[in-house]
One Martini backbone bead per residue (centre of mass of N, CA, C, O) as a GRO file, in nm:
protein
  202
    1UNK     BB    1   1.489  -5.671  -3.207
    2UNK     BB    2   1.561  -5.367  -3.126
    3UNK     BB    3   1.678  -5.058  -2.992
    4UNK     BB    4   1.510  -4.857  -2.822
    5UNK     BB    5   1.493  -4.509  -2.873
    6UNK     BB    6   1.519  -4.207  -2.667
    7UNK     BB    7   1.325  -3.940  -2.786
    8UNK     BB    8   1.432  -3.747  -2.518
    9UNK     BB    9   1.725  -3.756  -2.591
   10UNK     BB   10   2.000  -3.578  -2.637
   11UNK     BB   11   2.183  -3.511  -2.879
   12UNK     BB   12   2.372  -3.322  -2.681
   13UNK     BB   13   2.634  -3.363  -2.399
   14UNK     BB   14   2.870  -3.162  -2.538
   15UNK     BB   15   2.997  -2.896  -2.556
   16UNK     BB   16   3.179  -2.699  -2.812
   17UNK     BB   17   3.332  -2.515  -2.578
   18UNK     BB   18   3.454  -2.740  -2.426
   19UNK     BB   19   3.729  -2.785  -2.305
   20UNK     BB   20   3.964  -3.055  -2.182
   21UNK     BB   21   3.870  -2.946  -1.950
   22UNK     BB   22   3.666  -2.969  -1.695
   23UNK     BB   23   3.370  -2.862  -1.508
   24UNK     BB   24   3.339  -2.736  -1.218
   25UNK     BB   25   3.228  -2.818  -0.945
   26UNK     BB   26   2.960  -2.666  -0.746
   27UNK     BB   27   2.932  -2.645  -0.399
   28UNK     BB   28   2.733  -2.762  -0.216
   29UNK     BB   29   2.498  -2.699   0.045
   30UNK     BB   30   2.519  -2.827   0.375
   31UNK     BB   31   2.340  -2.914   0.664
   32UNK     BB   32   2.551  -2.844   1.006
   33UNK     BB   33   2.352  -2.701   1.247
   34UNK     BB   34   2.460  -2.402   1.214
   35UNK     BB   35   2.380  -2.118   1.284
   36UNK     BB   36   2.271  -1.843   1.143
   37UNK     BB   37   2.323  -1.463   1.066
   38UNK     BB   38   2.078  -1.203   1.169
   39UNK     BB   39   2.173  -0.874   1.080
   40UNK     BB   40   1.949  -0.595   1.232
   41UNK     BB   41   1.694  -0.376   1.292
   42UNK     BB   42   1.431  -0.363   1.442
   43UNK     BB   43   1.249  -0.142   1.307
   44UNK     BB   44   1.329  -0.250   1.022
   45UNK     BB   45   1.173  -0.482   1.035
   46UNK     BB   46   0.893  -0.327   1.137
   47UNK     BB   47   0.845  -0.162   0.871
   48UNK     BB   48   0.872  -0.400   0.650
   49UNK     BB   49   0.602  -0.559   0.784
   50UNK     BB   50   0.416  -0.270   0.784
   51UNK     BB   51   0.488  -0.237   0.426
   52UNK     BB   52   0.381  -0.556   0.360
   53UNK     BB   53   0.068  -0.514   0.565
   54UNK     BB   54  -0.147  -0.357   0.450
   55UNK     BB   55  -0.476  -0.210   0.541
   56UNK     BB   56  -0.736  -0.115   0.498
   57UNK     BB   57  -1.016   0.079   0.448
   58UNK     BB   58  -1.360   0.085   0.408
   59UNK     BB   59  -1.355   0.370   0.211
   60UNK     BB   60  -1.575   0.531  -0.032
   61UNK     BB   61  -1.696   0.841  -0.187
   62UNK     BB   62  -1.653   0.798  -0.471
   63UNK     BB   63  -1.557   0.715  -0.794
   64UNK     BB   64  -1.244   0.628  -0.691
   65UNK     BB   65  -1.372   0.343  -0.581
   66UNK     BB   66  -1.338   0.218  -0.852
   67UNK     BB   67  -1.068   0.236  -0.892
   68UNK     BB   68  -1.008   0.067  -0.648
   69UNK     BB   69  -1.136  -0.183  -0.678
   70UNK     BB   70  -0.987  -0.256  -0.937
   71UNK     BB   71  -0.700  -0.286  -0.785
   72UNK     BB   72  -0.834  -0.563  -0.631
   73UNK     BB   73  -0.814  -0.676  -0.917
   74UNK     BB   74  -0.643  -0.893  -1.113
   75UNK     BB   75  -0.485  -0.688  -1.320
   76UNK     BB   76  -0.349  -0.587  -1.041
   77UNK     BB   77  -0.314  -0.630  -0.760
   78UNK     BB   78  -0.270  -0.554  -0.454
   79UNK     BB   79  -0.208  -0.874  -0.341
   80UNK     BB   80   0.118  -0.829  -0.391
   81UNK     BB   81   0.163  -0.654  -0.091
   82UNK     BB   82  -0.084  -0.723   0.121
   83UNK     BB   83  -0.359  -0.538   0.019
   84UNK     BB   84  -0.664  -0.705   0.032
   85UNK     BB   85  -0.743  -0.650   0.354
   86UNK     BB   86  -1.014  -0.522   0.356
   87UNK     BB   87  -1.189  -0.324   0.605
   88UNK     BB   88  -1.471  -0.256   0.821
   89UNK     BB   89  -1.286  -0.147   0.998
   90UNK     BB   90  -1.100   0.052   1.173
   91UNK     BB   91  -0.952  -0.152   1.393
   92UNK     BB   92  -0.868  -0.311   1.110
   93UNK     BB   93  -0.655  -0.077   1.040
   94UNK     BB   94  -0.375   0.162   0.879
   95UNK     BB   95  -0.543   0.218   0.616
   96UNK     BB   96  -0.628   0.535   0.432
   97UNK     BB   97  -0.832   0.599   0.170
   98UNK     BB   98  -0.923   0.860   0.000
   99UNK     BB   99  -1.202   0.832  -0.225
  100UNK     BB  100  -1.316   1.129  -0.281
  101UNK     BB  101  -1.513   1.351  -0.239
  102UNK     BB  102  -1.572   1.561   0.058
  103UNK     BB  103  -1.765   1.712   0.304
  104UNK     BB  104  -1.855   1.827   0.520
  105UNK     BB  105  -2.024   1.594   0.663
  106UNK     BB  106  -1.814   1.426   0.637
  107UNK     BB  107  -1.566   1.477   0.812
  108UNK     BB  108  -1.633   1.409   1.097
  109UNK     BB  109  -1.635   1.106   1.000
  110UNK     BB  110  -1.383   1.059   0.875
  111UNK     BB  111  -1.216   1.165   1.163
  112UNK     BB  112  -1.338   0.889   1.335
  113UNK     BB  113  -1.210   0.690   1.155
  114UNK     BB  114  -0.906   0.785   1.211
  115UNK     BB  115  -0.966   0.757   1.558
  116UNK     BB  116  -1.032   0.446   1.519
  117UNK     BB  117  -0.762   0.385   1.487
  118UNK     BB  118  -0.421   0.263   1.478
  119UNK     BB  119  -0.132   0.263   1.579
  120UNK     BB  120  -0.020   0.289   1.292
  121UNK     BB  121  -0.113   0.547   1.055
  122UNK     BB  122  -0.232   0.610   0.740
  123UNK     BB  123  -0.291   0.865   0.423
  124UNK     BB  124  -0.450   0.819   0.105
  125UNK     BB  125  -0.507   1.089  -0.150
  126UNK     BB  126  -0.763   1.044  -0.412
  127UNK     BB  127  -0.720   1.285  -0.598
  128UNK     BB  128  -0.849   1.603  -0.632
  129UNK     BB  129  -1.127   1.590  -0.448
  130UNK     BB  130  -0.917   1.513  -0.192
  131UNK     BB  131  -0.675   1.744  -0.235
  132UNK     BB  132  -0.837   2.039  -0.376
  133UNK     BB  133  -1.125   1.956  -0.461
  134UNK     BB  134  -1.109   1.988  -0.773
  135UNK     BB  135  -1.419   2.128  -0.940
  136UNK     BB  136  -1.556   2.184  -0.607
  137UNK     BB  137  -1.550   2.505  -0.546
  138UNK     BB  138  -1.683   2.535  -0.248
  139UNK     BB  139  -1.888   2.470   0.063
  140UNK     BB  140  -1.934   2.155   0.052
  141UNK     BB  141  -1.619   2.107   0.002
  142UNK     BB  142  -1.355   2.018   0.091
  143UNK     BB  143  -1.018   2.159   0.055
  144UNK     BB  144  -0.885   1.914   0.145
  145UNK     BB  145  -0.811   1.665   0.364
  146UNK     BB  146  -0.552   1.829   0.501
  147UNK     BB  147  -0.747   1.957   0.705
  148UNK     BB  148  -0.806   1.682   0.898
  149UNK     BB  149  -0.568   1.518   0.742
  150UNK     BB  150  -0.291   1.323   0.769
  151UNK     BB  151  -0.107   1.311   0.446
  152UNK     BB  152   0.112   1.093   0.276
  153UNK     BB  153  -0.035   1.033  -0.015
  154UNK     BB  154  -0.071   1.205  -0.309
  155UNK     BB  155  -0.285   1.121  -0.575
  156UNK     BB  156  -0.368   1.203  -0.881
  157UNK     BB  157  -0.699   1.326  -1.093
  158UNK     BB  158  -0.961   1.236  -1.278
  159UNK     BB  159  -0.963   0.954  -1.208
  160UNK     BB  160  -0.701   0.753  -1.073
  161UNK     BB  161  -0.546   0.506  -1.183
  162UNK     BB  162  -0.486   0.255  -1.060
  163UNK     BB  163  -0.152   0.235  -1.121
  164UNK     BB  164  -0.172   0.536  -0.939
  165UNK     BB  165  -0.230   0.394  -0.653
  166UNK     BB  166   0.029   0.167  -0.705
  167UNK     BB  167   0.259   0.413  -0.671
  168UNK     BB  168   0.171   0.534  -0.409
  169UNK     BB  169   0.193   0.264  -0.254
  170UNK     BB  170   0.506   0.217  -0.284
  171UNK     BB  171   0.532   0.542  -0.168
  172UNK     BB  172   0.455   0.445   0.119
  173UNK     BB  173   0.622   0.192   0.128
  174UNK     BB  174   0.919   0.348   0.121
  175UNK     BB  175   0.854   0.532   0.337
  176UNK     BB  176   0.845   0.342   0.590
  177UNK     BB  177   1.074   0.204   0.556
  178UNK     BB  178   1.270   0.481   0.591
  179UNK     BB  179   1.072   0.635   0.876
  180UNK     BB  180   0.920   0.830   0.823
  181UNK     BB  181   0.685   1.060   0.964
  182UNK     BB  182   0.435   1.177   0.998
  183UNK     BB  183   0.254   1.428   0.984
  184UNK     BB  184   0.078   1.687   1.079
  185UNK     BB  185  -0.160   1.733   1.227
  186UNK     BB  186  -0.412   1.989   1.215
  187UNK     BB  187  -0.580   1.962   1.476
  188UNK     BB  188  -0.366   1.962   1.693
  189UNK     BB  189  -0.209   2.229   1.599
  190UNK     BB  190  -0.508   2.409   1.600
  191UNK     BB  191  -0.724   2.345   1.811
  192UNK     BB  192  -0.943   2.229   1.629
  193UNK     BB  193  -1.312   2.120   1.601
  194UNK     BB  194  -1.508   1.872   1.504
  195UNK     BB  195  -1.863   1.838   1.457
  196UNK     BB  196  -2.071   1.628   1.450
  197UNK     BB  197  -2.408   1.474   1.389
  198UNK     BB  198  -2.469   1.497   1.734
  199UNK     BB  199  -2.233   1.743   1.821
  200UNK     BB  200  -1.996   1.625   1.903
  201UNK     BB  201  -1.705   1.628   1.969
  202UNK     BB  202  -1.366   1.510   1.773
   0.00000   0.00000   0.00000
């Protein structure tokens, strides 16, 4: 009985254009205990950090909420950047995405979950309907939500797909990253208060 050759064996081990010297081989890095160098600045490190791992507020307005919870969903996968977990609580969120038109009655709540979230924290007004009132021009509803809320990035639509979520959510993170400050505040540089559902100003 002869000797069976292994059918997984390669046809070719020396390439065709391979010249008369061999080929160098790469020294491979072996770990010698000494201690590696990483400079870099703090501010640097911590802008990385939370523009790595924004968390959302659960809050969906209007139809808009279809498209973000798309986003959170397989096809876009919003969890590829770290911003899959959606918090029902404003005080363990840092990130406010306003998904559909305001009304003035909504708007009060709107602003106590915004001042009940921690500092630093941003907001992406989704939609036209958020962002200039979109087709709803009238006394019902807030014609853009930067009229009670610093708004750090409109994302046009109506509704904005999935995509334009994500390209929004990139370009938020890529300002934290850069350093930009949050717009201001627009009721406290007017020094406007609104009115609560229960009378208290906010």
């Amino acid at each position: 009985m002869g000797v069976v050759k292994n059918p997984w064996e390669p046809v070719q081990t020396v390439s065709n254009t391979q010249t008369a010297r061999p080929r160098q081989e790469l020294a491979m890095h072996t770990k010698d205990g000494d201690f590696g160098v990483l400079t870099t600045q703090v501010h640097k490190l911590l802008d990385w950090g939370r523009s790595s791992s924004l968390w959302p507020a659960l809050f969906g307005l209007a139809c808009c909420a279809i498209e973000m919870m798309a986003t959170s969903a397989d096809r876009f996968d919003i969890a590829r950047f770290g911003a899959e977990v959606y918090r029902a609580s404003p005080r363990q969120s840092d990130l406010l995405i306003v998904a559909g038109r305001c009304s003035v009655k909504m708007a009060p709540i709107l602003r106590q979950i915004y001042d009940q979230m921690p500092e630093p924290k941003w907001v992406i007004s989704m939609g036209a309907c958020a962002s200039c009132g979109g087709v709803f021009n009238n006394y019902a509803i807030v014609q853009g939500v930067d009229k009670i809320l610093p708004v750090d990035v409109f994302i046009p639509g109506c509704p904005p797909t999935p995509d334009m979520l994500l390209y929004g959510f990139n370009e938020l993170q890529r300002k934290i990253r850069a350093g930009i400050p949050n717009p201001p505040d627009p009721l406290k540089d007017s020094g406007l208060q609104l009115i609560g559902p229960i009378g208290e100003e906010l």
